[in-house]
C-alpha positions as CSV (number, residue, x, y, z in Angstrom):
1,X,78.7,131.4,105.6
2,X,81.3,133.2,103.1
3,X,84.2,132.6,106.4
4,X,82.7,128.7,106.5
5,X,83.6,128.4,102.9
6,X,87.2,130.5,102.7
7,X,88.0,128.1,105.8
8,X,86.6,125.0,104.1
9,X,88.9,126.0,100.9
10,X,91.9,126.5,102.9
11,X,91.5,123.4,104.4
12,X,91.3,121.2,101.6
13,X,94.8,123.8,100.0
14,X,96.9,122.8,103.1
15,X,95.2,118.5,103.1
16,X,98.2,117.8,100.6
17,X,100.2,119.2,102.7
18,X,99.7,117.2,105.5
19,X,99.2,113.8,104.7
20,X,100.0,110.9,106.9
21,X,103.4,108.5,106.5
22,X,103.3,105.2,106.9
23,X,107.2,104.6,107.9
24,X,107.3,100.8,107.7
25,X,106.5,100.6,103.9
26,X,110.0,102.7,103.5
27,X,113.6,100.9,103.7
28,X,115.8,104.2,103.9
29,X,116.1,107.3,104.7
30,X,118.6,110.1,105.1
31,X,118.6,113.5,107.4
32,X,118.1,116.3,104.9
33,X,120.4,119.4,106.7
34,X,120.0,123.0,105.7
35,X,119.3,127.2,106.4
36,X,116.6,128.4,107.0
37,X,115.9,131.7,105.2
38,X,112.0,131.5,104.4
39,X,112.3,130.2,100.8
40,X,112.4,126.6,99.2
41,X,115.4,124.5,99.5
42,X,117.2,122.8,96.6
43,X,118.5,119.5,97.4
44,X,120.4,117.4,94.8
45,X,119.7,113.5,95.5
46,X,122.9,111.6,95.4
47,X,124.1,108.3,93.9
48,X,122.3,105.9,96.6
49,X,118.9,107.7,96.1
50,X,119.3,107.9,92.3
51,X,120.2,103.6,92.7
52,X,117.8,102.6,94.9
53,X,114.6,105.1,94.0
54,X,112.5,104.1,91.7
55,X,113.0,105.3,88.3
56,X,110.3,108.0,87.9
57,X,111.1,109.2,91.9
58,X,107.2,108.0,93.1
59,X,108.8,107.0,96.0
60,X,110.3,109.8,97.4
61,X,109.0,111.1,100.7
62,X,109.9,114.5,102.4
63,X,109.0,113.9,106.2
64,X,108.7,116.1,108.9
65,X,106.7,115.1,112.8
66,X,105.6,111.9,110.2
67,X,104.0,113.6,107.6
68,X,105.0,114.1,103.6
69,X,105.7,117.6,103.0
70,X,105.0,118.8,99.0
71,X,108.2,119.2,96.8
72,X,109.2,119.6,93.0
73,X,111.6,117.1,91.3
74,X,113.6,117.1,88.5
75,X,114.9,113.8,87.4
76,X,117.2,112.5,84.6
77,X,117.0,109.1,85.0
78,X,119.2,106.5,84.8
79,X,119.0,103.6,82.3
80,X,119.1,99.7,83.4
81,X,121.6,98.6,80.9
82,X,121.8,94.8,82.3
83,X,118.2,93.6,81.8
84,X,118.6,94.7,77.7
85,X,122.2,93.2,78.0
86,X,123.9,89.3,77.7
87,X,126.3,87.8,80.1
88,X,128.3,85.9,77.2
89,X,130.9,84.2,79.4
90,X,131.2,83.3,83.2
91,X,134.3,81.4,84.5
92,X,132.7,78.9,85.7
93,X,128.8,77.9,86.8
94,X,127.0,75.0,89.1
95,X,126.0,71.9,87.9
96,X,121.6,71.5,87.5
97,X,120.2,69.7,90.8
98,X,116.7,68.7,90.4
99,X,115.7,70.2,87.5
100,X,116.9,73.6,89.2
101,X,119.4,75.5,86.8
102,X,121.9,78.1,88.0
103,X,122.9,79.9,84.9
104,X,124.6,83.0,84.2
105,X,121.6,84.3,82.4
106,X,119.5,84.0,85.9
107,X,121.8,87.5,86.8
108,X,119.8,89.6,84.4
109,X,116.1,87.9,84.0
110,X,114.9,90.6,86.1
111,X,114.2,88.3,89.6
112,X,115.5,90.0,92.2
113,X,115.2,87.1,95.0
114,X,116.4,84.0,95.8
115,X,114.4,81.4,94.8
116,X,114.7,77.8,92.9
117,X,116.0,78.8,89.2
118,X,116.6,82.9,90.2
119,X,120.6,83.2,90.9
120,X,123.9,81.9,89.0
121,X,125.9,80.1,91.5
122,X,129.8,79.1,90.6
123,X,131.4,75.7,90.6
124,X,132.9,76.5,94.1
125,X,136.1,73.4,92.9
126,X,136.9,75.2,90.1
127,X,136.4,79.0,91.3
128,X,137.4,77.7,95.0
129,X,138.9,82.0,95.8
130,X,137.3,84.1,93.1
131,X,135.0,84.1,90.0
132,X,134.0,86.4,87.1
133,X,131.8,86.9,84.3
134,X,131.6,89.3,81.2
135,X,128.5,91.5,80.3
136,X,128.2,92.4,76.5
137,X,126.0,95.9,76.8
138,X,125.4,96.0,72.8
139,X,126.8,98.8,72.1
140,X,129.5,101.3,73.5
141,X,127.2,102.7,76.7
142,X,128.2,105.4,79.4
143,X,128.1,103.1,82.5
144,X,129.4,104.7,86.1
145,X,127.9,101.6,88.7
146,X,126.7,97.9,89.5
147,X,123.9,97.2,91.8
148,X,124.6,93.4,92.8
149,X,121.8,91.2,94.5
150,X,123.2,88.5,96.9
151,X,121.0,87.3,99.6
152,X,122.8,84.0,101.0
153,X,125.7,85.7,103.4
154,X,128.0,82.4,103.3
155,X,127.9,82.5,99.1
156,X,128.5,86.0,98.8
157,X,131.5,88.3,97.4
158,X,134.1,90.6,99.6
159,X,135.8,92.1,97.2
160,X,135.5,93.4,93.2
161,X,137.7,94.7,90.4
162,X,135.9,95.8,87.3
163,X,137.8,95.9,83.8
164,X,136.3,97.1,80.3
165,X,136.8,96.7,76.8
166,X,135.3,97.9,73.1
167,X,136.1,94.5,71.5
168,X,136.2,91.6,74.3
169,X,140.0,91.4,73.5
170,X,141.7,94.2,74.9
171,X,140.9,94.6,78.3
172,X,141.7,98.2,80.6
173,X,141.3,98.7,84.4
174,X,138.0,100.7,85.2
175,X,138.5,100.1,89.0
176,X,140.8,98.1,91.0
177,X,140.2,95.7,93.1
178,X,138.4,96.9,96.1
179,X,136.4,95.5,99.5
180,X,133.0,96.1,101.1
181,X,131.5,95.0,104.0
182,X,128.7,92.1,103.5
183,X,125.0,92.8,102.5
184,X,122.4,91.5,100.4
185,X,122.4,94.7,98.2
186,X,125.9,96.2,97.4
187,X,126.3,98.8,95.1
188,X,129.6,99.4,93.5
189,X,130.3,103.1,91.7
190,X,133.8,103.5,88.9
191,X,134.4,106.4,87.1
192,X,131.9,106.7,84.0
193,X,133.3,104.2,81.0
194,X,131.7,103.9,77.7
195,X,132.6,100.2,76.6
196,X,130.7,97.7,75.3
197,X,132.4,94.8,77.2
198,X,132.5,94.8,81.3
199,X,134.0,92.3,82.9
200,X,133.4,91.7,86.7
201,X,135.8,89.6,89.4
202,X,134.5,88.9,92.0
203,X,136.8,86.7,95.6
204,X,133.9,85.2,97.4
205,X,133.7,83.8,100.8
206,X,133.0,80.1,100.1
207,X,131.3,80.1,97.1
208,X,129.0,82.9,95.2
209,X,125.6,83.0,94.3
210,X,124.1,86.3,92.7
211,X,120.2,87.1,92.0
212,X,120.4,89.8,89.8
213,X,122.5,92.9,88.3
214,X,121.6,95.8,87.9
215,X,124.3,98.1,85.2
216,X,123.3,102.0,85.4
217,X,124.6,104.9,84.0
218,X,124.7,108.8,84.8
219,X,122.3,110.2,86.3
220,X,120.3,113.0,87.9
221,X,118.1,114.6,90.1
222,X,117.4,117.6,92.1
223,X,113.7,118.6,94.5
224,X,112.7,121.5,96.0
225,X,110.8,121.9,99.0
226,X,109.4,124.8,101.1
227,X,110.6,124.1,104.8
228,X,109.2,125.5,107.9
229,X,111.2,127.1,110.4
230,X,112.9,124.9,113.6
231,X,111.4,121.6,111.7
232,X,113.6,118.5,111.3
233,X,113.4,116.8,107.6
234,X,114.2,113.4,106.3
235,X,114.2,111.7,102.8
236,X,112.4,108.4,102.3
237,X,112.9,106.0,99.5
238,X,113.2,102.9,98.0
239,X,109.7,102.0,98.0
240,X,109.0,99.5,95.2
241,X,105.4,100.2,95.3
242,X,105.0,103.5,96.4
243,X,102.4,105.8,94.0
244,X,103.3,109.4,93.1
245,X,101.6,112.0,94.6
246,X,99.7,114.9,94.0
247,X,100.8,118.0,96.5
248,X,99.9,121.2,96.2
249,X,102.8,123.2,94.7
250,X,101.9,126.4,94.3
251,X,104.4,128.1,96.9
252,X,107.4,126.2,95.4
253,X,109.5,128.0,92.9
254,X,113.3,128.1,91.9
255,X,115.4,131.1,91.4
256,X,118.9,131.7,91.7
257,X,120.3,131.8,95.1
258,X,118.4,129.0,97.0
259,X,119.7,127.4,99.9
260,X,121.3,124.1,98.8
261,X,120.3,121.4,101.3
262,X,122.8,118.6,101.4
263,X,121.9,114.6,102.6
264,X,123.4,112.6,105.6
265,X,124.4,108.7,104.6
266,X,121.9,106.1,104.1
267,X,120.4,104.9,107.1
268,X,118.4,101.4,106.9
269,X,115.2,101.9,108.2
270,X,114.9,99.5,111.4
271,X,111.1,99.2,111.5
272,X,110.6,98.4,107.8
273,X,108.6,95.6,106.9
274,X,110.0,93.5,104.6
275,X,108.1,90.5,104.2
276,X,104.4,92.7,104.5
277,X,102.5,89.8,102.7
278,X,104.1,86.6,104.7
279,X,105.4,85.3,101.4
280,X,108.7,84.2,102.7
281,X,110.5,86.8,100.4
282,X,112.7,89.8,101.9
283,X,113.0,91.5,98.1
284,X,109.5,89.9,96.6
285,X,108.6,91.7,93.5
286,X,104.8,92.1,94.7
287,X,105.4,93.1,98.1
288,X,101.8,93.5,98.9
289,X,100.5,90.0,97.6
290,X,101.2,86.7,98.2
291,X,103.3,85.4,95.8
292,X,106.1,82.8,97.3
293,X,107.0,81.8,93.6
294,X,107.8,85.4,92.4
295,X,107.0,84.3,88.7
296,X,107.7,87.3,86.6
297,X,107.3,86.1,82.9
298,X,107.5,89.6,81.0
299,X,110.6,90.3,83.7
300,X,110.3,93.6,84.3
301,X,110.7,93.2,87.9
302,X,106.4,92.9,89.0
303,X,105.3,89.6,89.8
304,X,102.6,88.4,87.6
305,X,100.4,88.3,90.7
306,X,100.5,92.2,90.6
307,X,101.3,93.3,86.8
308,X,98.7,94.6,84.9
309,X,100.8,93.5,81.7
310,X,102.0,89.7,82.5
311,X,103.9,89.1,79.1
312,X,104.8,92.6,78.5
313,X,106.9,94.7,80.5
314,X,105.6,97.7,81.7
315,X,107.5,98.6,84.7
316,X,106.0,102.0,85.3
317,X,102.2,100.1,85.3
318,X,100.4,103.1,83.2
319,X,96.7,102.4,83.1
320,X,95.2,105.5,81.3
321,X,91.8,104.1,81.6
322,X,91.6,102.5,85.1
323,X,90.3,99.1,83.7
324,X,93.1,97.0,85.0
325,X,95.3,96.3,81.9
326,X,98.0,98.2,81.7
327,X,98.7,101.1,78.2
328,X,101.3,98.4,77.2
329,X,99.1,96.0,76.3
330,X,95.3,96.8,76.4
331,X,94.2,97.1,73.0
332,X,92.6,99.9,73.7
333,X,93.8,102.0,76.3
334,X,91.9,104.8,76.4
335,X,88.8,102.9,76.7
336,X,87.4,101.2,79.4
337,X,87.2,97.0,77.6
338,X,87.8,94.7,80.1
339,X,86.8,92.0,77.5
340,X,89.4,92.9,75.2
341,X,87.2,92.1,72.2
342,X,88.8,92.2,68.9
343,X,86.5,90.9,66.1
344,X,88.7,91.4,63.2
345,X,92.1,90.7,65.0
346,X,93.5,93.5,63.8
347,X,95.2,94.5,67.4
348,X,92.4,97.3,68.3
349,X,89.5,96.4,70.6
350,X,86.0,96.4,69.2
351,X,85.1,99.8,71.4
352,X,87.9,101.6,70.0
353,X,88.2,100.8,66.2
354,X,86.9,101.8,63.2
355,X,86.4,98.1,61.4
356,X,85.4,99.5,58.3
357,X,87.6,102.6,57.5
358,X,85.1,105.4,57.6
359,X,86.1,107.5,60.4
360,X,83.3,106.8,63.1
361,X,84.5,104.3,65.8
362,X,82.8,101.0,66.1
363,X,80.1,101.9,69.0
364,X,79.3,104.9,67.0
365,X,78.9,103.9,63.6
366,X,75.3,102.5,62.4
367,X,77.2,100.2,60.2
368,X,80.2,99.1,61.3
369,X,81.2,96.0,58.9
370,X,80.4,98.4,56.0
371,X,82.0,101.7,55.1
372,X,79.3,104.7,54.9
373,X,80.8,107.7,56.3
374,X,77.2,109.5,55.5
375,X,75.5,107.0,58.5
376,X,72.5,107.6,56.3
377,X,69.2,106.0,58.1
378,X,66.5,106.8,56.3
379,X,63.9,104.1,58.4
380,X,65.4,106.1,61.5
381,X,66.0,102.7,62.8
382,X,69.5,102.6,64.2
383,X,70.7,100.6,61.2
384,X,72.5,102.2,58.5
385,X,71.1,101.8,54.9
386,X,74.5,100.1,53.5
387,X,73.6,97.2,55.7
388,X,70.0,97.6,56.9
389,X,68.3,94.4,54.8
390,X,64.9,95.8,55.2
391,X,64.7,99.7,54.4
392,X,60.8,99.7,55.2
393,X,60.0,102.5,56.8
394,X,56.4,101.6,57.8
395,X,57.5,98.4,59.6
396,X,60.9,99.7,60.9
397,X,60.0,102.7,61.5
398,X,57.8,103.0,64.8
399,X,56.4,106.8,65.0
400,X,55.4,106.2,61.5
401,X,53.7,102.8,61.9
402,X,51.7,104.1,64.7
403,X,50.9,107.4,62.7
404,X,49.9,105.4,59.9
405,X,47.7,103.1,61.9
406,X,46.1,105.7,63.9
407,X,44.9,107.7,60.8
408,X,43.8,104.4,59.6
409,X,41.9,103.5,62.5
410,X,40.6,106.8,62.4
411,X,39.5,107.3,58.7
412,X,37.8,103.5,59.4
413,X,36.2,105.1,62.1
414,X,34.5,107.6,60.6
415,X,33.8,106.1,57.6
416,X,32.0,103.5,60.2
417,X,29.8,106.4,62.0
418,X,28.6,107.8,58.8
419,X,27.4,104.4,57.7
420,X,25.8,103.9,61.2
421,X,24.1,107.4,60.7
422,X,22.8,106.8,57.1
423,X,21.1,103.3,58.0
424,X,19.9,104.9,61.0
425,X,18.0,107.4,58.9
426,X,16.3,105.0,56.7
């Protein structure tokens, strides 16, 4: 029995260890290559993972044989500069066609597709080899990279030259101008800059149409993993969706000395699934529910149809209570209230205030609409005596009624049987 359990316990040590990977839900990858010496590997993530990871690393996925093996990470993440940001000038944009507009402010509204009303497309006359446009930060911001979205291949850019400036007058050179190959996500890397102005150009192919921006700064990130011996390991990412896990970490440590692992380049994974809810939409901001119209109003890049905070954005979804709404905006989020209900509109649900300023919550506090920190309830009916109407503690009070009627029906009783005894007598 004792070996049943030690094996049992062992068993449920190593399940994190072992838990199956389900390949097609993952765009990337890169070969992780290192020595083996019997101790955890440190692996700095470069620039690609750090861009196309999600921001708290939930996504990353150490495989070996196809299945997740535990690691540590340490991330410094990098801020999204554009979505807080204003494109203040663009040389030139398309005219509106059917109540569809194709503004300069559709680069930075936080939808990442290409649907009706989601991308800034030029005046391809006027901007017939090359366009640009001017992002004003706010404020003079350590920026090193641009992620551009561009999904239509015959309105897309082949080449880019970035410029800066602290006052949208003087303009200097951050990087010249430089090609890349087409693709629908291109992203470009200059030497860190701290200006408040950027200004992007952009030669096209025929004309140019861009979904969304993305400005970053520098960032971080290093893991640590315990490898077995003659095993082959990868990196997954880029997972929208993915959920952290749990592993069991008890074997990982850092010291001094570890092997450094180092990462191949980015390899595109060929049997990804990109369109897993038959939307229509390769980059759909709810991959895993229908949702062709990829309406996002709080834009922080989840669909309404899977945001647990619709108008306000909560990108990292935290739901402390597991009730659906997200900490962002359930008024009370460490309290499971569906209903949300808020009699006094003072922002705090009903199950989590204190209405009347006397330090017990709502759902504890005998009178809540009237401030008696003592809860004194002298009936003993529930009801505390600053707002009980009827303090009557023979009617409202039930073990007393009852005693009170059973002594009476008792001393009625026996007054009764002496009665019957003394006519009985005569």
């Amino acid at each position: 029995m004792k070996n049943m359990f030690i094996c049992s316990l062992l068993f449920f040590l190593i399940l994190p260890m072992v838990i199956s990977f389900e390949e097609s839900k993952w765009p990337y990858y890169k070969e992780i290559a290192f020595e083996y010496n019997g101790e955890p590997v440190e692996l700095l993530l470069d620039k690609e993972v750090l861009d196309m990871m999600n921001n708290d690393g939930s996504d990353i996925r150490i495989i070996t044989e196809n299945k997740e093996t535990a690691y540590v990470i340490k991330l410094t993440a990098p801020q999204n500069y554009a979505h807080g940001a204003k494109i203040i000038q663009a040389s030139s944009t398309r005219t509106q066609f059917r109540d569809i507009d194709y503004e300069k402010d559709n680069m930075v509204d936080g939808r990442y597709d290409s649907g009706e009303g989601s991308t800034w497309e030029i005046d391809a006359i006027k901007d017939k080899s090359s366009a640009w446009f001017i992002l004003d930060i706010g404020s003079n911001s350590l920026t090193n990279s641009i992620t551009i979205w561009s999904q239509n291949p015959q309105y897309t850019w082949k080449s880019i030259q970035i410029e800066g400036s602290y006052d949208n007058k003087e303009w200097f050179n951050v990087r010249d101008r430089t090609s890349y190959s087409v693709s629908s996500i291109r992203t470009v890397y200059y030497p860190p800059v701290d200006y408040r102005y950027l200004r992007f150009i952009l030669w096209h192919t025929q004309s140019l149409s861009i979904s969304e921006i993305e400005i970053k700064g520098v960032s971080t990130g290093k893991l640590y993993f315990l490898p077995e011996e003659n095993k082959e390991y990868s990196l997954y990412y880029g997972n929208r969706q993915a959920v952290k896990q749990t592993y069991n970490t008890s074997k990982i440590y850092y010291k001094l000395g570890l092997p450094i692992a180092k990462l191949s380049s980015q390899t595109e994974n060929t049997i990804y699934d990109s369109d897993q809810d038959n939307d229509g939409v390769i980059y759909d901001n709810c991959p895993l529910l229908y949702n062709p119209d990829q309406k996002d109003d709080d834009n922080d890049g989840l669909g309404n149809a899977c945001d647990n905070c619709q108008f306000v954005a909560n990108a990292d979804q935290r739901d402390y209570d597991k009730d659906g709404l997200g900490d962002r905006c359930d008024n009370c989020n460490a309290v499971v209230n569906t209903d949300q209900r808020d009699e006094d509109f003072n922002g705090r649900g009903d199950l989590c205030d204190d209405r009347d300023g006397d330090r017990k919550l709502n759902p504890d506090d005998n009178c809540p609409g009237v401030y008696n920190p003592s809860q004194s309830d002298l009936d003993k009916d529930g009801i505390g005596d600053e707002c009980d109407e009827k303090d009557d503690r023979i009617t409202e009070n039930k073990f007393l009624l009852w005693t009170v009627m059973i002594v009476t029906i008792l001393i009625v009783g026996f007054l009764a049987l002496n009665l019957i005894k003394k006519s009985s007598k005569k």
